[in-house]
C-alpha positions in Angstrom: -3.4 -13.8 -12.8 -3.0 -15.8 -9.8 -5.9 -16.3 -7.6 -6.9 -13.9 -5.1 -6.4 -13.8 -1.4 -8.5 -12.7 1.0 -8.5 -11.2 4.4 -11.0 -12.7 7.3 -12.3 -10.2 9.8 -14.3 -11.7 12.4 -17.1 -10.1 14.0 -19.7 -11.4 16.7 -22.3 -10.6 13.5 -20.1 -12.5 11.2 -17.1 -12.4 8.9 -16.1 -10.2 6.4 -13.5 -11.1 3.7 -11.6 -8.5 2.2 -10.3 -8.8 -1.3 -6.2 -8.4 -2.3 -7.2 -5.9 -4.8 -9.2 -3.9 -2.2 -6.2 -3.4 0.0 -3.9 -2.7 -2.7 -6.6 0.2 -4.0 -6.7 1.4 -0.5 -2.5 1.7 -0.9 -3.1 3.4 -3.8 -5.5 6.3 -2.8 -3.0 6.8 0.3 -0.4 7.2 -1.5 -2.2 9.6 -3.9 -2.8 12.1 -0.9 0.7 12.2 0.2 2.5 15.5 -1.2 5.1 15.0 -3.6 4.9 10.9 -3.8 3.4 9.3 -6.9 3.3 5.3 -7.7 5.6 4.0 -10.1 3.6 1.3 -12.0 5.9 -0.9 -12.0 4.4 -3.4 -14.6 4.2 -7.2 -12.6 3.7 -6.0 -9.3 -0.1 -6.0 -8.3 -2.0 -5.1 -11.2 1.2 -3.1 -11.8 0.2 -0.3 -9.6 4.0 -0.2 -8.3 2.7 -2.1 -5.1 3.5 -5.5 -3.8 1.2 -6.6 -0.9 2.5 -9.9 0.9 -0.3 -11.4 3.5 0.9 -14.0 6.3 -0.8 -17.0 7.4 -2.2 -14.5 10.0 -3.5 -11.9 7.8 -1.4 -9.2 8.8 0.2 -7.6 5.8 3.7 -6.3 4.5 3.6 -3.5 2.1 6.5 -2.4 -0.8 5.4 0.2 -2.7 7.2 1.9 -5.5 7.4 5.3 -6.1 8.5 8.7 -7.8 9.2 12.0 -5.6 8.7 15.3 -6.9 11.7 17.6 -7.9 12.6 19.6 -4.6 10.8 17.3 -2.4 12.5 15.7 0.8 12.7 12.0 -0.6 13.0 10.7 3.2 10.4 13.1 3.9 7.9 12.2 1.3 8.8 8.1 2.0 8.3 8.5 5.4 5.0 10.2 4.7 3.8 7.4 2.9 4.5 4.4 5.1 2.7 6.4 8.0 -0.3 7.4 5.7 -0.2 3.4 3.9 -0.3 2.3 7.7 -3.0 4.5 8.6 -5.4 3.4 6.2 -4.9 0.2 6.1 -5.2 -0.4 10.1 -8.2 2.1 10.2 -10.1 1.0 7.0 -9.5 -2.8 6.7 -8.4 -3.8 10.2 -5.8 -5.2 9.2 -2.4 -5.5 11.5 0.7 -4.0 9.0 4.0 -5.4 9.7 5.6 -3.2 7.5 5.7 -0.8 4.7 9.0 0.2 2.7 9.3 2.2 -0.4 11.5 2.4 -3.3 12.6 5.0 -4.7 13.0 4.4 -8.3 12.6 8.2 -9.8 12.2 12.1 -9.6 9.5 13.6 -11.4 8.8 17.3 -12.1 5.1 18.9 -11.7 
């Protein structure tokens, strides 16, 4: 596994580093409370969780997450719903700026 990148956040207390694998569990748990969306695993990509967190020389971050939408579901719906909830979370739990987040697709699943 390669080695693992961190996030600085600078305080007037101090600094805070913030772990890869920390913003790619806070993708995860976002993605889990968004109706009718469930990650892929994708095997390969982050601890295949079917995410792929890229992070900048400036510690802002761009998101691809892979996923399944349930049966009957909206799948532009239920995408859209998880880049604004992937977004949220990320800007309100780690500080971090998001450039982007965009979602594949890659299967229907039944309940």
């Amino acid at each position: 596994m390669a080695e693992n990148k961190y996030i600085t956040q600078t305080g007037e207390n101090g600094s805070v580093l913030i772990a890869e694998e920390v913003l790619v569990n806070i993708i995860s748990l976002a993605v889990a409370e968004v109706e009718g969306a469930a990650l892929s695993g994708k095997p390969g990509i982050n601890w295949g969780k079917g995410i792929k967190l890229t992070i900048d020389d400036e510690d802002r971050v761009t998101v691809k997450c892979y996923i399944n939408v349930d049966f009957n579901q909206s799948v532009v719906a239920v995408a859209a719903n998880v880049q604004e909830n992937v977004t949220t979370a990320l800007e309100s739990m780690a500080g971090v700026t998001v450039l982007g987040v965009n979602i594949s697709v890659v299967g229907v699943s039944r309940k």
